[in-house]
C-alpha positions in Angstrom: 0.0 0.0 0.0 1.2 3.5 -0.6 1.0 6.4 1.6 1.2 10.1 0.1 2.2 13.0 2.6 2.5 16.4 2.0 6.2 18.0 2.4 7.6 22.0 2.0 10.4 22.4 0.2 12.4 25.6 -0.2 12.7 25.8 -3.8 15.3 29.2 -3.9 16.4 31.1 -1.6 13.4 33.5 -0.1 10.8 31.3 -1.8 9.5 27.9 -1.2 5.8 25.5 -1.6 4.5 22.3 -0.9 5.1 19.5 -2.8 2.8 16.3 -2.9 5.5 13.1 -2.0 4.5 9.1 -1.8 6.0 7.1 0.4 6.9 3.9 0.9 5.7 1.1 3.1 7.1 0.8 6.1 9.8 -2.3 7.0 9.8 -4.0 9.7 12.0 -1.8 11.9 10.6 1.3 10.6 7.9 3.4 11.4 5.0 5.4 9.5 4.6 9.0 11.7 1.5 11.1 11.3 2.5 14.9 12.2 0.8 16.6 14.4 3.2 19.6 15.1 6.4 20.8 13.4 8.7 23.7 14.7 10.4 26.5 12.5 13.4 27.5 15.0 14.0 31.4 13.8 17.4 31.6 13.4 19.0 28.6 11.8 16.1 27.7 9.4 15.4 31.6 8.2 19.6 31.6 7.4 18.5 28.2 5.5 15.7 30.1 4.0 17.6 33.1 2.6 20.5 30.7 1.2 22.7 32.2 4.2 24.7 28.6 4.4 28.0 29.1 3.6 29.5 26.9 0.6 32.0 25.4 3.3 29.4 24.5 5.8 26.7 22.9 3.3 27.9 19.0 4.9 27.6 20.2 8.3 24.4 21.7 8.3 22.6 19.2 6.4 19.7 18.1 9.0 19.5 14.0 9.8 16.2 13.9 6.9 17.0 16.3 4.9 16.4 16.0 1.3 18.0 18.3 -1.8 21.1 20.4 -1.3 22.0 24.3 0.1 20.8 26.5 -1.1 17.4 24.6 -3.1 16.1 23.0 -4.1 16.4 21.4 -0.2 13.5 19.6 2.3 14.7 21.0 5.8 13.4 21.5 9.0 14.4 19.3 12.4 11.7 20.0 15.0 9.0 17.6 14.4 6.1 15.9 16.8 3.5 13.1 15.1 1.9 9.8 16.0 3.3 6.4 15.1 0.7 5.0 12.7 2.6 1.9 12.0 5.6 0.4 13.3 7.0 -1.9 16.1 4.5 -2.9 18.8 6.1 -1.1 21.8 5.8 2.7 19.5 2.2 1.9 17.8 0.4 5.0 19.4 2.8 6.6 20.7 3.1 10.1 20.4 7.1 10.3 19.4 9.6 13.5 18.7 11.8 13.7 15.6 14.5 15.1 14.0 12.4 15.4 10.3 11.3 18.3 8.0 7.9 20.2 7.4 6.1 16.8 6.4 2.5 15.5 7.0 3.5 12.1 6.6 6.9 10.1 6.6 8.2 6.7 7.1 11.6 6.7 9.2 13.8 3.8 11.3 12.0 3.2 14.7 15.4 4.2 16.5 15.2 7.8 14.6 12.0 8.6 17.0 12.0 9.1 20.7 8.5 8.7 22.9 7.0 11.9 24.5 6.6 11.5 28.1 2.7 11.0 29.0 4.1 15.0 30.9 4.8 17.0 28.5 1.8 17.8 25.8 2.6 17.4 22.5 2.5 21.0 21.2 5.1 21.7 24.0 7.5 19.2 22.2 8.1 20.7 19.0 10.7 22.4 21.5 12.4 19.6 22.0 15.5 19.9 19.5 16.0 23.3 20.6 16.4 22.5 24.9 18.7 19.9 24.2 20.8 22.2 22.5 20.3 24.3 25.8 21.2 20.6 27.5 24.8 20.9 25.7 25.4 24.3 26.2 25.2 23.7 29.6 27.3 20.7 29.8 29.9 22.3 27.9 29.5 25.5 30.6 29.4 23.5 33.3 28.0 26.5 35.9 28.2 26.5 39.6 26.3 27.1 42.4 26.1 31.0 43.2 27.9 31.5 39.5 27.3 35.1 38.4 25.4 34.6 34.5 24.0 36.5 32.0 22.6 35.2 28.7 23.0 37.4 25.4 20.4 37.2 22.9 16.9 36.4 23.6 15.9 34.0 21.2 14.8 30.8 21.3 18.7 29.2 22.0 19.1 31.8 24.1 15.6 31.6 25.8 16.1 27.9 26.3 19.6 28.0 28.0 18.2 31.0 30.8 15.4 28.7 31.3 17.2 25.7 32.2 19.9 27.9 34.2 17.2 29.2 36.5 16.7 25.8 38.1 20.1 26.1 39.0 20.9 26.7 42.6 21.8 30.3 43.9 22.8 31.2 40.9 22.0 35.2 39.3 20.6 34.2 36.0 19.7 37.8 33.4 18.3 37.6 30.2 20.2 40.6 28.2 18.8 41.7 24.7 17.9 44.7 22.8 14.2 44.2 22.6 12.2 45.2 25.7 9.5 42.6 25.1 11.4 40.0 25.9 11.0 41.2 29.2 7.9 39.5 29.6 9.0 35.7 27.9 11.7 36.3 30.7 9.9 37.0 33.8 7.8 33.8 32.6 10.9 31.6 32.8 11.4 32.9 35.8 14.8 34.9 35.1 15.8 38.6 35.3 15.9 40.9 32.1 18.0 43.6 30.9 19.1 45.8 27.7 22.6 45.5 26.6 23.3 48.9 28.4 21.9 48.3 31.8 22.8 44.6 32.2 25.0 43.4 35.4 28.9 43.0 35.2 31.2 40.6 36.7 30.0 37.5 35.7 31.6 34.6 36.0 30.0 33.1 32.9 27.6 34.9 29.7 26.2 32.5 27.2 25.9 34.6 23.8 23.5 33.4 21.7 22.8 36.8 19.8 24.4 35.8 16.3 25.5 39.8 16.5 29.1 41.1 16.8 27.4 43.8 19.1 26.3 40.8 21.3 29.5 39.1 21.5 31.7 42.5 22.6 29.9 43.4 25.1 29.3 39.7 26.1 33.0 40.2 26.5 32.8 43.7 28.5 30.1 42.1 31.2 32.8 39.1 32.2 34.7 39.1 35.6 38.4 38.4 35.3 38.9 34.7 33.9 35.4 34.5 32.9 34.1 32.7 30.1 32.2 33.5 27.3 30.0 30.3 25.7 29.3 31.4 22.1 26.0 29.6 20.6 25.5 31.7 17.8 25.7 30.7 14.2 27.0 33.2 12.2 26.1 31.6 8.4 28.5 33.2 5.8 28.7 36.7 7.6 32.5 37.6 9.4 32.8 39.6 12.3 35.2 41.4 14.4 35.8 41.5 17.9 38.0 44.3 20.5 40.3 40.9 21.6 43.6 43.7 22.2 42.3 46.3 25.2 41.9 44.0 28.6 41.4 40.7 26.8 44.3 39.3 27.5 45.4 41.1 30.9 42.1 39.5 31.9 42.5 36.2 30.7 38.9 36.3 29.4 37.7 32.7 27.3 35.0 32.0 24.5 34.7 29.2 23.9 32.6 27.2 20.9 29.5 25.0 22.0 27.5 23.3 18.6 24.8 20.6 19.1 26.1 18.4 16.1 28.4 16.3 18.8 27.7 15.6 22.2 29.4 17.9 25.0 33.3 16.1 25.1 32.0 16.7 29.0 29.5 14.0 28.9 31.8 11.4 27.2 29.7 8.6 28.3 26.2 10.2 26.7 24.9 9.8 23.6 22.5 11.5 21.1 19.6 9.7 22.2 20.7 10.3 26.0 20.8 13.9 25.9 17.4 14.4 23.9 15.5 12.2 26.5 16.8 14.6 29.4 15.8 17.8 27.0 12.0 15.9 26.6 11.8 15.3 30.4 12.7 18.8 31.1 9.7 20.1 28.9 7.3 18.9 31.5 7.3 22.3 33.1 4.9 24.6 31.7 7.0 27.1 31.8 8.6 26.5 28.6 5.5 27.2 26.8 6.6 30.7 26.8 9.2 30.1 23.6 6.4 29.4 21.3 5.6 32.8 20.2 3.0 31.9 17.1 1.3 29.1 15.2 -0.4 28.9 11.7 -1.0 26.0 9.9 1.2 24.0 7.6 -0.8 25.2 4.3 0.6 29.1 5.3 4.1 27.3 5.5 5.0 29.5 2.1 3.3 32.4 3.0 4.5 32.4 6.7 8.3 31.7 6.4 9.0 34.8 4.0 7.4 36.9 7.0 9.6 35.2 9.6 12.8 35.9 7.8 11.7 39.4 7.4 11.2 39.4 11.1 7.8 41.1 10.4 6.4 38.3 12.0 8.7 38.1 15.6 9.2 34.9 16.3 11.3 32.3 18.7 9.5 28.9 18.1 6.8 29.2 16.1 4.4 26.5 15.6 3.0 24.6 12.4 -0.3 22.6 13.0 -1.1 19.3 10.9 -4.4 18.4 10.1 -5.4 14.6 9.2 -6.4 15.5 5.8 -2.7 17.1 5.0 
């Protein structure tokens, strides 16, 4: 029997549509997915959008299912919630994340999708892909209790990583970007908030996640003496330049790299799969419902991505709903 699915493709850069796709029957240790919700994380899939890959990074940014080649024709997308239609006994039912494009449909190995715990709702999962980057970050950052931290750029990475850092004890957490509103998705996560100008100094750690040269000098200015910034951000094909003469070195300030495509060389004895189930449990608190910011449906896909890029829609996470008939 054949299944058809619905699938958007970004067909040039700053333009894409949905295709009509069949798939295949699924083997014996595979599994056929129904979506129900599918993510667009702003900031790596609008750089995919606007052909913003660089030509050197096209094999390392090429998501687990994607489909096509940078920059389009190309199938991407990695923040995806369904139900298992078909498949092994022990997923039938199951409501399971994955790391697979904007598809209604698809047929993947059963080890490529992890169950949803019965705590967190599905809608809430789409988020999944983006806290365990958070869950790295932090294991490469390793905080400590009553560690001074501020967090540079309040997107969804960023949101994610001050989110998770204020369950940590006695430490001083601040959420530090240029837009006031996300004042208010801060005080949700339970974390303080301030512009680049009035944040707090002398911290011990700042996680930039800001993708801005602004953001990562003065990242640099708010660190104590042998602190460390974490850069998160993902630059694309754009070079920046950074004040690294002045008190860098008399302070013996660190940045240091921290990229979800590996697991944390801190956690040598996790794998993949380990550190998405800890980012799935964590999603139990409702908390994190604060990172989606909109949802459409997945027929507005064309229409709504443009509009992201653009930023005239603001984003973090924002949502795609499924229906059956898709």
């Amino acid at each position: 029997m054949k299944h058809t699915a619905r699938a958007f493709w970004i067909d040039s850069p700053g333009r894409g549509g949905i295709r009509d796709v069949t798939l295949p029957e699924p083997g014996e240790d595979e599994v056929l997915v129904r979506t129900l919700y599918s993510g667009v994380s702003r900031g790596t899939e609008t750089l995919v959008f606007r052909g913003g890959v660089p030509v050197s990074q096209h094999t390392a940014m090429r998501a687990p299912f994607q489909e096509g080649d940078f920059p389009g024709p190309v199938k991407y997308g990695y923040l995806n919630v369904g139900v298992v239609e078909q498949g092994p006994e022990a997923l039938a039912g199951r409501t399971v994340f994955c790391l697979y494009p904007h598809q209604s449909r698809y047929v993947v190995p059963a080890h490529a999708v992890t169950p949803v715990p019965d705590t967190v709702p599905a809608e809430r999962a789409v988020l999944a892909g983006t806290v365990e980057t958070a869950v790295n970050a932090l294991w490469d950052a390793a905080p400590l209790v009553g560690d001074r931290i501020a967090v540079v750029g309040g997107g969804m990475v960023g949101c994610s990583v001050a989110a998770l850092l204020a369950r940590f004890p006695g430490v001083r957490v601040q959420l530090v970007d240029a837009d006031p509103s996300r004042a208010a998705i801060a005080k949700a996560l339970g974390v303080g908030f301030a512009t680049p100008a009035d944040a707090e100094g002398e911290c011990d750690l700042v996680v930039h996640a800001s993708a801005t040269e602004q953001g990562l000098t003065r990242s640099l200015e708010l660190l104590t003496a042998e602190g460390t910034v974490l850069e998160l951000s993902w630059y694309g094909d754009r070079r920046i330049s950074l004040p690294l003469g002045e008190a860098f070195h008399s302070r013996r300030l660190v940045i240091r790299s921290s990229q979800v495509g590996t697991v944390s060389p801190a956690r040598p004895n996790r794998t993949y799969a380990d550190r998405l189930a800890v980012a799935l449990d964590l999603l139990a608190d409702p908390a994190l419902d604060a990172l989606v910011t909109g949802e459409s449906a997945f027929e507005e896909l064309p229409d709504v991505l443009p509009r992201l890029a653009s930023g005239e829609i603001p984003a973090l996470c924002h949502r795609v709903r499924y229906d059956e008939s898709d």
